[in-house]
C-alpha positions as CSV (number, residue, x, y, z in Angstrom):
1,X,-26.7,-44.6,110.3
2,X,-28.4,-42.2,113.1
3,X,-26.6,-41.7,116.2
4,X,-29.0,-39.0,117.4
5,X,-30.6,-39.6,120.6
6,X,-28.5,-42.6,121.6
7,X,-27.4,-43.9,125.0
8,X,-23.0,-44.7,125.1
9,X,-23.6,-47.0,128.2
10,X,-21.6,-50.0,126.9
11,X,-18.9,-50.7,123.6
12,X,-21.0,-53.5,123.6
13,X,-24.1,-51.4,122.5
14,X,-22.1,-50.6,118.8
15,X,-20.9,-52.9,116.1
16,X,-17.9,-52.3,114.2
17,X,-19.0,-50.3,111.5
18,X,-20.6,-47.4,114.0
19,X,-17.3,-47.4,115.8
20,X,-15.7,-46.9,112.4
21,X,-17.9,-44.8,111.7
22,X,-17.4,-42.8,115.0
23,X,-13.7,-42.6,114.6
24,X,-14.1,-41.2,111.1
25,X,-16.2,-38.4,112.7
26,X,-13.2,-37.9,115.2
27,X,-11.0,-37.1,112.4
28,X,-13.4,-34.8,110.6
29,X,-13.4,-32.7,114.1
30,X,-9.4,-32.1,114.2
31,X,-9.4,-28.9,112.8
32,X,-12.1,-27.8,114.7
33,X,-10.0,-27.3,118.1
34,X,-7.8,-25.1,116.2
35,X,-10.7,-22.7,115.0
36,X,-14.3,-22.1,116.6
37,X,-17.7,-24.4,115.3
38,X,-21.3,-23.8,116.4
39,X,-22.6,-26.8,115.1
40,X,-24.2,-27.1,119.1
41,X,-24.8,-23.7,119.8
42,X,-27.5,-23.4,122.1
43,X,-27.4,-27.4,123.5
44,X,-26.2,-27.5,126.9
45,X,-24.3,-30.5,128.4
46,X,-24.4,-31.6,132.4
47,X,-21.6,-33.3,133.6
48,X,-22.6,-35.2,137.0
49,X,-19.4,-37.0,138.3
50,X,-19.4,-38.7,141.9
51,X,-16.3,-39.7,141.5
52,X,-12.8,-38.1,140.7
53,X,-12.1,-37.1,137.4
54,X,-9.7,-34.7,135.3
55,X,-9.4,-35.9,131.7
56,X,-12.7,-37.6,130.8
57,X,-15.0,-34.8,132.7
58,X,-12.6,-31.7,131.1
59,X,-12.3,-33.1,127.8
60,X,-16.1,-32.9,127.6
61,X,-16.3,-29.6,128.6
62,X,-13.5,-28.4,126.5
63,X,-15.5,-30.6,123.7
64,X,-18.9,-29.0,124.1
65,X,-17.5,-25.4,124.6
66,X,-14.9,-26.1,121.0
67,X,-18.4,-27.1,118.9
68,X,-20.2,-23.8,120.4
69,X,-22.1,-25.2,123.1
70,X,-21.9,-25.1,127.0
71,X,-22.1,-27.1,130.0
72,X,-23.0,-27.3,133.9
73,X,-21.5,-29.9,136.2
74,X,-21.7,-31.6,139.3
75,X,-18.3,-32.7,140.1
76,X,-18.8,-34.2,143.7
77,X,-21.2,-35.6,146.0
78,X,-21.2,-33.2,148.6
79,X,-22.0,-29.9,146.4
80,X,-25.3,-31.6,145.2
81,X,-28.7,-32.8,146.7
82,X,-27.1,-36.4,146.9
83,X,-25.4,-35.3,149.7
84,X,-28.7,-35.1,151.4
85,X,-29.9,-38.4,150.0
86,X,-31.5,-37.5,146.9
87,X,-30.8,-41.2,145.0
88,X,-29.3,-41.3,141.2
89,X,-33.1,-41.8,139.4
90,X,-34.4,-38.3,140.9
91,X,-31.0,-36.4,140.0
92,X,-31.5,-37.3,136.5
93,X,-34.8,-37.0,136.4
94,X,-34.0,-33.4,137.7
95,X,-31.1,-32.6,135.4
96,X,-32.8,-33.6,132.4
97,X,-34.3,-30.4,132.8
98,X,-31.6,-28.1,132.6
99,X,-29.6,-30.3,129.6
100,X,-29.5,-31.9,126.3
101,X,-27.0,-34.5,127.2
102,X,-25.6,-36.1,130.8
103,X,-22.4,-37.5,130.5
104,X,-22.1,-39.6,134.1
105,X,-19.6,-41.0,136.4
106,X,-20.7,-43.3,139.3
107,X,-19.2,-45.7,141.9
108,X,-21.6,-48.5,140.9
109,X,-21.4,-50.7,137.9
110,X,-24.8,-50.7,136.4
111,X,-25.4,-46.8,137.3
112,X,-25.2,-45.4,133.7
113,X,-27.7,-48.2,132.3
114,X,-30.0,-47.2,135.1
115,X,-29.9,-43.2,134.4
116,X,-30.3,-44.6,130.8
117,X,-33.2,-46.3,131.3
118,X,-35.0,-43.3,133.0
119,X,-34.2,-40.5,131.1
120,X,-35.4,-38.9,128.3
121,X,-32.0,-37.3,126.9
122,X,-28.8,-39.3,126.2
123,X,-27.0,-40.6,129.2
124,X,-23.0,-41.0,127.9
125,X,-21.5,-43.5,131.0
126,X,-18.0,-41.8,131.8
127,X,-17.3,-44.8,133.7
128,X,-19.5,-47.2,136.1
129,X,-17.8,-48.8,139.0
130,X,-15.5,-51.5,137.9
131,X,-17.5,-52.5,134.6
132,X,-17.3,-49.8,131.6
133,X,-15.9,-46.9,130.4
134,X,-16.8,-46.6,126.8
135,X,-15.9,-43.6,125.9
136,X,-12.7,-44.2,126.8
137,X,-12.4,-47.1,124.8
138,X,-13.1,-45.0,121.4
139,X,-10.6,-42.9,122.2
140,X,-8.1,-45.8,122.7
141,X,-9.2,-46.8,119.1
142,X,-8.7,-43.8,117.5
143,X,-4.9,-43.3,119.6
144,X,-4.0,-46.9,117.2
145,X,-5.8,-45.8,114.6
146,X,-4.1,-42.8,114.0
147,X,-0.9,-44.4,114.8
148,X,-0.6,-47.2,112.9
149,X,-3.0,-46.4,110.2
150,X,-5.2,-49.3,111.1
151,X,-6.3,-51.6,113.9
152,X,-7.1,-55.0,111.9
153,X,-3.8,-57.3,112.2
154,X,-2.1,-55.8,115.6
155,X,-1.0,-57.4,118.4
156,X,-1.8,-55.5,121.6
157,X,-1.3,-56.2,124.5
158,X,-3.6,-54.5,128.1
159,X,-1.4,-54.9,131.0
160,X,-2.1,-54.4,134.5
161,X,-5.4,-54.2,137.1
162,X,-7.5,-56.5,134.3
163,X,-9.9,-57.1,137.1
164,X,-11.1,-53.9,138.8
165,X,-9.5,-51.5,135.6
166,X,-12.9,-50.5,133.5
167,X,-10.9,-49.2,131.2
168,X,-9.3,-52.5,129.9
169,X,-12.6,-54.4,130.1
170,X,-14.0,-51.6,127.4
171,X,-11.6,-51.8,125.2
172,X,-10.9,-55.4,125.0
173,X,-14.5,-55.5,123.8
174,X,-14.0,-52.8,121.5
175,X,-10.9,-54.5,120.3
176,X,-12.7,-57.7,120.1
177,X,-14.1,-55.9,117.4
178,X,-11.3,-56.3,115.1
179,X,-9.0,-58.9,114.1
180,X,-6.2,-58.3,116.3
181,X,-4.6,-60.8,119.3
182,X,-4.9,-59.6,122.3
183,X,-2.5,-60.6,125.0
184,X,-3.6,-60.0,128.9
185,X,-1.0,-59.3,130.8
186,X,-1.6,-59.3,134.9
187,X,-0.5,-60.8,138.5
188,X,-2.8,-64.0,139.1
189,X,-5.3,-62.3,141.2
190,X,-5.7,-59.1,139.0
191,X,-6.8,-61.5,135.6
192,X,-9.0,-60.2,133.4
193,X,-12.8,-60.9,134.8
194,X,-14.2,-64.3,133.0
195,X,-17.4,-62.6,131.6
196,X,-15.2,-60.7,129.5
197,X,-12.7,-62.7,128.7
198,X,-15.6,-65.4,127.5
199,X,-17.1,-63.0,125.6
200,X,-13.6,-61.6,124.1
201,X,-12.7,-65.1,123.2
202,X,-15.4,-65.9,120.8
203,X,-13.9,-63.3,119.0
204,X,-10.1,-63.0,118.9
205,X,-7.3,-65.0,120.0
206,X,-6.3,-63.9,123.8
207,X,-3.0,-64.9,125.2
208,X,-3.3,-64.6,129.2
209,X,0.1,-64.2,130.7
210,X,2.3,-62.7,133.8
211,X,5.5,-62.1,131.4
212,X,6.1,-59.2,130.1
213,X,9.3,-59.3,128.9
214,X,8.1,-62.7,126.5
215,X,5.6,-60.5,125.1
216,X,7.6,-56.8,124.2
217,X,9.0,-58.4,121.2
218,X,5.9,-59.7,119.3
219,X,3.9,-56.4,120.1
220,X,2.4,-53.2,118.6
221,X,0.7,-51.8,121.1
222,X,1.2,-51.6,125.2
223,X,-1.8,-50.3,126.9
224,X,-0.6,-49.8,130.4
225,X,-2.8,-49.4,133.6
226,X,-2.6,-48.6,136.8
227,X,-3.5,-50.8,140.0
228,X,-7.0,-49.6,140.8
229,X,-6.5,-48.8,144.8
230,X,-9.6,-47.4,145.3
231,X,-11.6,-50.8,144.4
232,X,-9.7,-53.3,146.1
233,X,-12.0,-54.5,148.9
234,X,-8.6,-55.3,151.0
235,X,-5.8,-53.0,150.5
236,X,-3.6,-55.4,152.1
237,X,-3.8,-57.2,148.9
238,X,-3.3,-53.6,146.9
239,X,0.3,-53.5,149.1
240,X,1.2,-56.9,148.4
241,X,1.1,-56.7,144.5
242,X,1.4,-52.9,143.7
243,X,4.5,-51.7,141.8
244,X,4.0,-55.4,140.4
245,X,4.8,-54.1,136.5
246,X,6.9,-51.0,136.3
247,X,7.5,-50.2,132.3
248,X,10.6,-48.4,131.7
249,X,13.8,-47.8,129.1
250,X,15.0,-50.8,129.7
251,X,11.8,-52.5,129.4
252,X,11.5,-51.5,125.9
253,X,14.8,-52.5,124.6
254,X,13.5,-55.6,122.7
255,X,10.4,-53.5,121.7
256,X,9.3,-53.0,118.1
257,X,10.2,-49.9,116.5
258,X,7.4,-48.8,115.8
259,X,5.4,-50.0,119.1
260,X,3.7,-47.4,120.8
261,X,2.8,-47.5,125.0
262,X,0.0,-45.9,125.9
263,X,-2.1,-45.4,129.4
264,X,-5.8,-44.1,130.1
265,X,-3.9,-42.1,132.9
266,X,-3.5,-41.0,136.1
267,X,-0.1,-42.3,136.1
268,X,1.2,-43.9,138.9
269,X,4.7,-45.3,139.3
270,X,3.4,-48.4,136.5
271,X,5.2,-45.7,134.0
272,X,8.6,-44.6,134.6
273,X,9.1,-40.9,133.6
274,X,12.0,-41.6,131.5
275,X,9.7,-43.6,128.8
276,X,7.8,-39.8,128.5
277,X,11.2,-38.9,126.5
278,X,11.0,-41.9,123.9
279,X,9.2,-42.3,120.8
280,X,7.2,-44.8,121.9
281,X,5.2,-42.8,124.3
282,X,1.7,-41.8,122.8
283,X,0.1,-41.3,126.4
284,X,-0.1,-37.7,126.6
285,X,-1.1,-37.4,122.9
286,X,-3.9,-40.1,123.6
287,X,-5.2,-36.8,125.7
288,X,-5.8,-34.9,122.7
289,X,-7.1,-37.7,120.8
290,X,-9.6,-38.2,123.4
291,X,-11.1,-34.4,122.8
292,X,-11.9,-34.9,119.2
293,X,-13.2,-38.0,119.7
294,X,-15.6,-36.7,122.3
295,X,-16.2,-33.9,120.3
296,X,-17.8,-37.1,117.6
297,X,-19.6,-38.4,120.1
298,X,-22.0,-35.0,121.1
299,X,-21.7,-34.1,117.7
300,X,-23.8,-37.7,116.7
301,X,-25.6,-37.9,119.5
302,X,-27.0,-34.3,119.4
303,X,-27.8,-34.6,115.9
304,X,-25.0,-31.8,114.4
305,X,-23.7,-34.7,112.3
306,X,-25.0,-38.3,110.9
């Protein structure tokens, strides 16, 4: 299995046994954030990101500077060449360059598959518009993974902005991956989009639904978004059905045990603070889980491990 040299533009892209295989690499990098590694030592990672980002564009950083390599960024429009029209083909074409890797965020769906296309190193997509964000979706694997022990056999349940949220639409392909149900949980005009939901089908058994308190009970996993303001082409809409789903104590009380809520993150009020304190909270953890498993990915992709 070679991962050297590969594009992550879609989940789509990778069949269940290299996502196992990925996650198993996540694990073997653990120990590596508490020590020092040069398995990268002299590759350098660019990190172009035209649109806001904390976790995803840090936790590369942190995971190319942990395996002994380093980085250079572009972390907004207007402290680039875009900002005086250069278009995304000549950045990368630039960038390439200066880099072994781009890891890229952009406002348009189809973005990363384009810089893929034209460029000569790996292109990772950090998220595309409203369509993917793949990375993310490895990481949300390896959060259940190392939870529960396993994936195959769990009910889990994505709740929220199914529509616009690129987050969900990752994972419920990289879930689809697995013999789990998968219960979509949204207001009517927020349901998951049908390309995915078709595709997801052919797969696994999906339960749409507006109820969350029928679905707590039968439940392992709560994967909790936010309502995606930015992409809502009339935020009159956004005002009308925000606040929608609010999780909190109280929400949980017919929960599983054992069920664990998590969240991609930036919270907004979906999440109330108080569920931080419970054992059921795994969001802030799925931070950490997300550096090793990024840590994988460069490791693969720039050849330090097969």
């Amino acid at each position: 299995m070679d991962f050297e040299g590969r594009d992550i533009v879609s989940i789509r892209d990778y069949n269940r046994v290299e996502v196992e295989h990925i996650l198993e690499i996540a694990e073997l990098m653990e120990p590596l954030t508490k020590s020092s590694s040069d398995m990268l030592k002299g590759k350098i990672l660019a990190n172009i990101f035209l649109e806001p980002s904390t976790r995803t564009r840090l936790s590369f950083e942190a995971a190319i500077l942990r395996l002994g390599g380093s980085y250079i960024s572009i972390s907004e429009a207007r402290v680039s060449a875009i900002e005086k029209g250069e278009n995304l083909v000549d950045t990368i074409r630039v960038m390439e360059n200066y880099v072994d890797i781009i890891i890229l965020r952009h406002s348009l769906e189809g973005a990363a598959r384009l810089a893929a296309e034209v460029a000569y190193i790996p292109i990772i997509n950090a998220g595309s518009g409203a369509g993917e964000h793949p990375t993310q979706a490895l990481l949300d694997l390896y959060t259940i993974k190392k939870e529960y022990g396993k994936i195959d056999g769990l009910n889990i349940a994505i709740l929220g902005d199914l529509k616009y949220g690129r987050t969900t639409h990752s994972l419920a392909y990289a879930l689809s991956l697995f013999k789990t149900t998968l219960y979509f949980v949204s207001p009517e005009s927020l349901k998951m989009r049908g390309e995915v939901l078709e595709d997801v089908s052919k797969r696994v058994k999906v339960i749409e639904t507006k109820d969350v308190p029928e679905i707590i009970p039968k439940i392992d996993v709560l994967y909790v978004t936010r309502m995606q303001k930015e992409r809502f082409p009339d935020l009159e809409v956004y005002e009308k059905i925000k606040g929608t789903y609010r999780i909190n104590r109280n929400s949980l009380r017919n929960a599983k045990r054992n069920m664990i809520v998590m969240h991609p993150l930036p919270r907004i009020d979906e999440i109330a603070p108080e569920v931080d304190q419970t054992p059921n909270s795994k969001y802030f953890k799925q931070v950490w889980y997300g550096l090793v498993t990024r840590m994988a990915l460069l490791s693969l992709v720039l050849g330090a491990i097969k």
